[in-house]
C-alpha positions as CSV (number, residue, x, y, z in Angstrom):
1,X,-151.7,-101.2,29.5
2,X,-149.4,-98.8,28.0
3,X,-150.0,-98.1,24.1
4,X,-147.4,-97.0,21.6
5,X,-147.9,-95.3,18.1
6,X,-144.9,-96.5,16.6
7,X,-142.0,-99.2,16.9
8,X,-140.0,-96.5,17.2
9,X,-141.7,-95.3,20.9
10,X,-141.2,-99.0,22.1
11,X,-138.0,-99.7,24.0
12,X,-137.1,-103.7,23.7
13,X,-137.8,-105.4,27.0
14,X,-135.8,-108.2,28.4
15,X,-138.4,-110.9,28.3
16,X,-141.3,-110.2,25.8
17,X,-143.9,-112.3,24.9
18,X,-145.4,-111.6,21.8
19,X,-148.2,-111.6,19.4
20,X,-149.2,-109.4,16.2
21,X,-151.5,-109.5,13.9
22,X,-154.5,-107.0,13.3
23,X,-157.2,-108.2,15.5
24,X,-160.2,-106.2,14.2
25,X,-163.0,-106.7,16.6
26,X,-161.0,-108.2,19.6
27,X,-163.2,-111.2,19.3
28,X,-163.5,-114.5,21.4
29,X,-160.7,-116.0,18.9
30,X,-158.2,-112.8,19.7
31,X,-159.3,-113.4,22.9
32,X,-158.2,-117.0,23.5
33,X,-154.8,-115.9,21.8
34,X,-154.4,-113.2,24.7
35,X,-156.0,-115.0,27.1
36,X,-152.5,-117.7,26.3
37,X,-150.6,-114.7,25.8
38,X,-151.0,-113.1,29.4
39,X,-150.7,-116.6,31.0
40,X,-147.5,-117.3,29.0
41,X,-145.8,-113.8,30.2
42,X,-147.2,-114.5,34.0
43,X,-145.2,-118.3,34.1
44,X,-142.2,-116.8,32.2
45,X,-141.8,-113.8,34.5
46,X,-142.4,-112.3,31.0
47,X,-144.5,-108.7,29.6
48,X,-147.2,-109.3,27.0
49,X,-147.1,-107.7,23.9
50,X,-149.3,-106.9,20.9
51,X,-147.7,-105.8,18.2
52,X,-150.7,-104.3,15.7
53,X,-151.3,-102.2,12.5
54,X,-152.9,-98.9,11.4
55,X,-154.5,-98.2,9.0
56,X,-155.3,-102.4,8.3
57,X,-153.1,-103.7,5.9
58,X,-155.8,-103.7,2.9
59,X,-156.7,-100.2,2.9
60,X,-153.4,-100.3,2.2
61,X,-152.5,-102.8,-0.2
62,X,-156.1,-103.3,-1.5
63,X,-157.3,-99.3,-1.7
64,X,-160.0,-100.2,-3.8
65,X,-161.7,-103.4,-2.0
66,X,-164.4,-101.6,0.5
67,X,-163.1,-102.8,3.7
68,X,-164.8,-101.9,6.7
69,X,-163.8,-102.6,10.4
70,X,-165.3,-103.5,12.7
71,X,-163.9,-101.6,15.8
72,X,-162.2,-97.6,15.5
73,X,-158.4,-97.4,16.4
74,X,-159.9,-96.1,19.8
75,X,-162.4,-98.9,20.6
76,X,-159.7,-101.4,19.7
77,X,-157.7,-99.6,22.3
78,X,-160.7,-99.7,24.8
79,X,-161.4,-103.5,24.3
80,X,-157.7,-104.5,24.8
81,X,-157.5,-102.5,28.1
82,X,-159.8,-105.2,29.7
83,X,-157.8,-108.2,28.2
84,X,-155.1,-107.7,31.3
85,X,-152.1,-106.8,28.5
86,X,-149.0,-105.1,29.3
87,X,-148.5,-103.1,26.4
88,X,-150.0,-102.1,22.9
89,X,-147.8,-101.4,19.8
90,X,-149.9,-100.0,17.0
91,X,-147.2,-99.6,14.2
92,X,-148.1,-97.7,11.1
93,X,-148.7,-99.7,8.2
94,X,-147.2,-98.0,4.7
95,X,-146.3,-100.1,1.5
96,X,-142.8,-99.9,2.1
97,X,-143.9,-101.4,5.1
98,X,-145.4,-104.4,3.7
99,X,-142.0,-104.9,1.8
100,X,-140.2,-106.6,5.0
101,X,-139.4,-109.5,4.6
102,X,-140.2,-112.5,7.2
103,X,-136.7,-112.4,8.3
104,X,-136.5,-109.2,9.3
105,X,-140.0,-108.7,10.7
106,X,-138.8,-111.5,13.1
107,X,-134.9,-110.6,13.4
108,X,-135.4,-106.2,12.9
109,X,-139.2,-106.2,14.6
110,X,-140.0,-109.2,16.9
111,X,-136.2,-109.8,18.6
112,X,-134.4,-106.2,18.3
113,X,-137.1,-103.8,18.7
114,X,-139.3,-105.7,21.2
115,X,-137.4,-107.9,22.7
116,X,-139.3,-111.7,22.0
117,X,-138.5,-114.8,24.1
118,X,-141.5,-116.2,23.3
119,X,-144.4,-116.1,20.6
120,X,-148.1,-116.8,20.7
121,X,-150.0,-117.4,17.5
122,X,-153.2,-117.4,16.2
123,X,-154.3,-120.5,13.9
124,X,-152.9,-119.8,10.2
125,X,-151.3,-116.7,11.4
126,X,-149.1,-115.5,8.5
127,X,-146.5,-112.4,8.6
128,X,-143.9,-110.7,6.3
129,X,-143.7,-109.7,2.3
130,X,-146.4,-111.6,0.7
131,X,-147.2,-112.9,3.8
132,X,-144.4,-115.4,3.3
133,X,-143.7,-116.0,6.7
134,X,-145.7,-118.9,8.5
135,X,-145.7,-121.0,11.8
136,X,-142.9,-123.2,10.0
137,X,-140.5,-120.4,9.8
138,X,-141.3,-118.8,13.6
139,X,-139.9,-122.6,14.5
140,X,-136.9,-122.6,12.4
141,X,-136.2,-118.7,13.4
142,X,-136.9,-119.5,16.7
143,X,-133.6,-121.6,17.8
144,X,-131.6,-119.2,15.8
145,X,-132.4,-116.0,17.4
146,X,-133.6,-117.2,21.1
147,X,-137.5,-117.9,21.0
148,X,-139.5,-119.8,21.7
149,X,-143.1,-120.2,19.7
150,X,-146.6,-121.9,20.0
151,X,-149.5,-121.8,18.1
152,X,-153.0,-121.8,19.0
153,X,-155.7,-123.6,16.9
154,X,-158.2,-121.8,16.0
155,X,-161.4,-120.6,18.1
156,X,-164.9,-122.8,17.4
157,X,-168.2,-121.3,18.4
158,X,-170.9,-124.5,17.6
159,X,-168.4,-125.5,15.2
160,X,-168.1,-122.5,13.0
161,X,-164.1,-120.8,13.5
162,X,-164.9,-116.8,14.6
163,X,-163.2,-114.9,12.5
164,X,-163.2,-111.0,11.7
165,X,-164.7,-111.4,8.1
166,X,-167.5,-113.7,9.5
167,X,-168.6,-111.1,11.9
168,X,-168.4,-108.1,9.2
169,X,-170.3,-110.2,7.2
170,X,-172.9,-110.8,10.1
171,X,-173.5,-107.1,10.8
172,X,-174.0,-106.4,7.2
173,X,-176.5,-109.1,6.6
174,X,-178.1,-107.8,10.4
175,X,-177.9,-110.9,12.1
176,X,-176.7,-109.0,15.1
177,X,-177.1,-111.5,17.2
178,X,-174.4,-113.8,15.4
179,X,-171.9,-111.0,15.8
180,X,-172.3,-110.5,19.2
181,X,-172.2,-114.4,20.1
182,X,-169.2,-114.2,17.8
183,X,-167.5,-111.0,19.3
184,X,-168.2,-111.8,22.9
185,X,-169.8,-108.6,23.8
186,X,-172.3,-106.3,21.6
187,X,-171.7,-104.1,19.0
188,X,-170.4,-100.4,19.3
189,X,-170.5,-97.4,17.0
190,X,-169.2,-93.9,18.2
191,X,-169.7,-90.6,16.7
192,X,-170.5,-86.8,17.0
193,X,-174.4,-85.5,17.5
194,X,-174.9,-83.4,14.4
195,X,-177.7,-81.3,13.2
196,X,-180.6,-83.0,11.1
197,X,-183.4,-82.2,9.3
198,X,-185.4,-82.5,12.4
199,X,-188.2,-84.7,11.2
200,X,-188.2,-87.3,13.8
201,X,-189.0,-84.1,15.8
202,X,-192.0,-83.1,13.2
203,X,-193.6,-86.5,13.9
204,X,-192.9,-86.7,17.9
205,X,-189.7,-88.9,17.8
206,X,-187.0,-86.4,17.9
207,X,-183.1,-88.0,17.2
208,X,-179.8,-87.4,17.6
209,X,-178.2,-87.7,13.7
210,X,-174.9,-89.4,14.4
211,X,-171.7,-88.7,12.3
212,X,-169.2,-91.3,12.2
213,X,-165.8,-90.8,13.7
214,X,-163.8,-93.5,11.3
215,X,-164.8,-93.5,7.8
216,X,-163.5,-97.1,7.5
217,X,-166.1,-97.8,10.3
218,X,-168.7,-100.7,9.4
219,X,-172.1,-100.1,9.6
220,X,-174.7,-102.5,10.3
221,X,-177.7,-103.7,7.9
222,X,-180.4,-101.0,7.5
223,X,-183.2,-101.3,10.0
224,X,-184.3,-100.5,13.3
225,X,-182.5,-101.7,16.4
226,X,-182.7,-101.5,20.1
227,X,-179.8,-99.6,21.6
228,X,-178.3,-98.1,25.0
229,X,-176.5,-94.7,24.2
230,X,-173.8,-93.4,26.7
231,X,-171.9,-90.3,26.2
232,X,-167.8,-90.6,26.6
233,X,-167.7,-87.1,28.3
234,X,-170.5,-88.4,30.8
235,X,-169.3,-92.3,31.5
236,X,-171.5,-93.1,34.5
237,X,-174.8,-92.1,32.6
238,X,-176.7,-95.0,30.4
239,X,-179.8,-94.3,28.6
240,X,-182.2,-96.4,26.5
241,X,-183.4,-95.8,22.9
242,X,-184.1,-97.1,19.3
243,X,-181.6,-96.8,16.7
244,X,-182.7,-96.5,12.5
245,X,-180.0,-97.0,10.1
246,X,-181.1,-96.5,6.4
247,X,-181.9,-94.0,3.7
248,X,-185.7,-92.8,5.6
249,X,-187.8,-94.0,2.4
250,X,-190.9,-92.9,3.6
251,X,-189.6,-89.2,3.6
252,X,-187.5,-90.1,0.2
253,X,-184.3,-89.5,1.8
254,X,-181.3,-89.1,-0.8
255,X,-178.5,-90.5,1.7
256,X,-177.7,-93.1,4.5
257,X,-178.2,-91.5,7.8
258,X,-177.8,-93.4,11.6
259,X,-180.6,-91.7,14.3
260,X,-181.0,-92.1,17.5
261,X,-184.5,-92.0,19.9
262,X,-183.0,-91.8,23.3
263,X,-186.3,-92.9,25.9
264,X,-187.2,-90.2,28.4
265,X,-184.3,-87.7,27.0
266,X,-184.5,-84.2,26.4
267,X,-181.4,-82.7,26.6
268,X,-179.1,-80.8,23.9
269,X,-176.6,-82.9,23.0
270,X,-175.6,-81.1,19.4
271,X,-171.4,-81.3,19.6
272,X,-171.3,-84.2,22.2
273,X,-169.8,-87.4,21.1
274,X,-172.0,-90.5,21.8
275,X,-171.9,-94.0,21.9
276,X,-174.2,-96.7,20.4
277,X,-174.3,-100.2,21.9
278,X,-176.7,-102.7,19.5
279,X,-179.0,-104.7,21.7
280,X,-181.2,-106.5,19.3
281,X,-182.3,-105.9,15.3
282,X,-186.0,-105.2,15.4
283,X,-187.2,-104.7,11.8
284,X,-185.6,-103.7,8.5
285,X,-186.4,-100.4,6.9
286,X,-189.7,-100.0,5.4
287,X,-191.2,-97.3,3.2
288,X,-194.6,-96.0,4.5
289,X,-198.0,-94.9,2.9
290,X,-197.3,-91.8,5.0
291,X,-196.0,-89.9,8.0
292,X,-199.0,-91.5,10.3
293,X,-198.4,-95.1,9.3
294,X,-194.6,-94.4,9.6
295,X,-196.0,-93.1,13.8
296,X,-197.9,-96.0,14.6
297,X,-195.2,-98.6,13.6
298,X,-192.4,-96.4,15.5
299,X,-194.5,-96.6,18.5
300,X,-194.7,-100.6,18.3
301,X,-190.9,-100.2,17.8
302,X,-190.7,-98.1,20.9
303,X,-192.3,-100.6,22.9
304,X,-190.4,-103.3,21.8
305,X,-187.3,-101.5,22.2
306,X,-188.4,-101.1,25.5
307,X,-188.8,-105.1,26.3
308,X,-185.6,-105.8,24.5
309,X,-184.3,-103.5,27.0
310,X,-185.4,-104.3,29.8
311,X,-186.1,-108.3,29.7
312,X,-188.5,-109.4,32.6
């Protein structure tokens, strides 16, 4: 898959078939639409394109709703790698931007600077100023400028449509096990090892403090959850540990943090950039009489950390 950073570093191929749209997550519903995408472009002689946004379009229209995505710009790129498409346009999205108008997104965008014989669709998909432009228009645009367009209806999972908001939702409440049914694989965070106050350490559970890499990251629900870790630098190496995501009440902590107990580790891994997959949500956060009740409890999570892990 080749990946472009602007329109502008694209050259228009003779026989593109497109989709856009911001696909946060890559879920089983974006993955239908590819899926119909890459089989289009095989039968046409035809190269698959996604054409795709950063930052999303509400941080930049909506700068004060508290949007939070579900995958980094680099995880996005990660998950589409394994989709089989041909190339990746992530455009830059500015107000001006957002002033095109559905015309020219199809006629400037779509035909001239990509190249479109043919368009896939997602259910309801919507483009332009105002998002003006629907599924209606792509068919009367269509015979005008030379493309062709189908829609696909949307994605159900026991009856309920996946959708990115659905699964943001999901994580915050911590029904991680929704999200992951909805996303089709399990939930990722990335970040740097950072220094800590080193208490998990006082009490014999030493962690690696995670700092996120995307402020506009989403974080699950506060709580404890089982976890593998791998480390970009190192990719063949998987490790097994317990993940707690919340303020540390018991210890009357003033901030959010996100640590990591990584089983039968002891390595220094200050400065390395790490990777979280969620397993399984284990417990929500709890404040403790004291340090020692806070122990016992942690080794109980341990241990079933351990069987979520490792599943007889």
């Amino acid at each position: 898959m080749k990946v472009y950073f602007s329109l502008e570093d694209f050259t228009p191929l003779n026989n593109a078939v497109v989709t856009t749209g911001t696909f946060d997550g890559v879920h089983l519903g974006h993955k239908k639409i590819l899926n119909q995408l890459n089989r289009v472009a095989q039968q046409s002689g035809g190269e698959s394109v996604l054409l795709t946004f950063n930052p999303h379009p509400r941080l930049v229209l909506q700068p004060d709703a508290d949007l939070r995505m579900i995958n980094s710009q680099a995880e996005k790129i990660e998950l589409l790698k394994k989709t089989g498409l041909n190339h990746l346009i992530i455009h830059p999205f500015t107000k001006e931007f957002s002033r095109t108008s559905s015309l020219d997104f199809v006629r400037n965008i779509l035909v001239n600077s990509i190249g479109a014989k043919k368009l896939v669709i997602g259910y309801d998909h919507h483009f332009g100023r105002n998002r003006e432009g629907s599924f209606e228009h792509l068919k009367e645009f269509g015979p005008v400028y030379g493309f062709e367009v189908e829609e696909i209806p949307a994605k159900d999972v026991e009856n309920t449509t996946v959708s990115s908001t659905k699964i943001r939702r999901a994580l915050l409440n911590g029904q991680l096990k929704t999200a992951s049914e909805y996303l089709g694989y399990t939930f990722l965070l990335n970040g740097l090892v950072v220094e800590g106050e080193k208490i998990g350490q006082s009490i014999g559970f030493p962690t690696a403090n995670i700092l996120l890499k995307d402020p506009h990251k989403i974080i699950p629900a506060d709580g404890v959850y089982a976890v593998e870790v791998s480390f970009p630098a190192q990719p063949n190496q998987h490790f097994k540990g317990m993940c707690n995501i919340g303020n540390r009440p018991t210890f009357n902590g003033r901030f959010k943090t996100i640590e990591v107990h990584i089983f039968d580790f002891n390595k220094n891994i200050y400065g390395q950039q790490i990777t979280l997959s969620f397993k399984q949500h284990l417990r929500s956060e709890i404040k403790f009489e004291n340090a020692e009740a806070l122990v016992q409890q942690l080794h109980k999570d341990a241990q079933q950390a351990r069987l979520a892990l490792n599943p007889a």
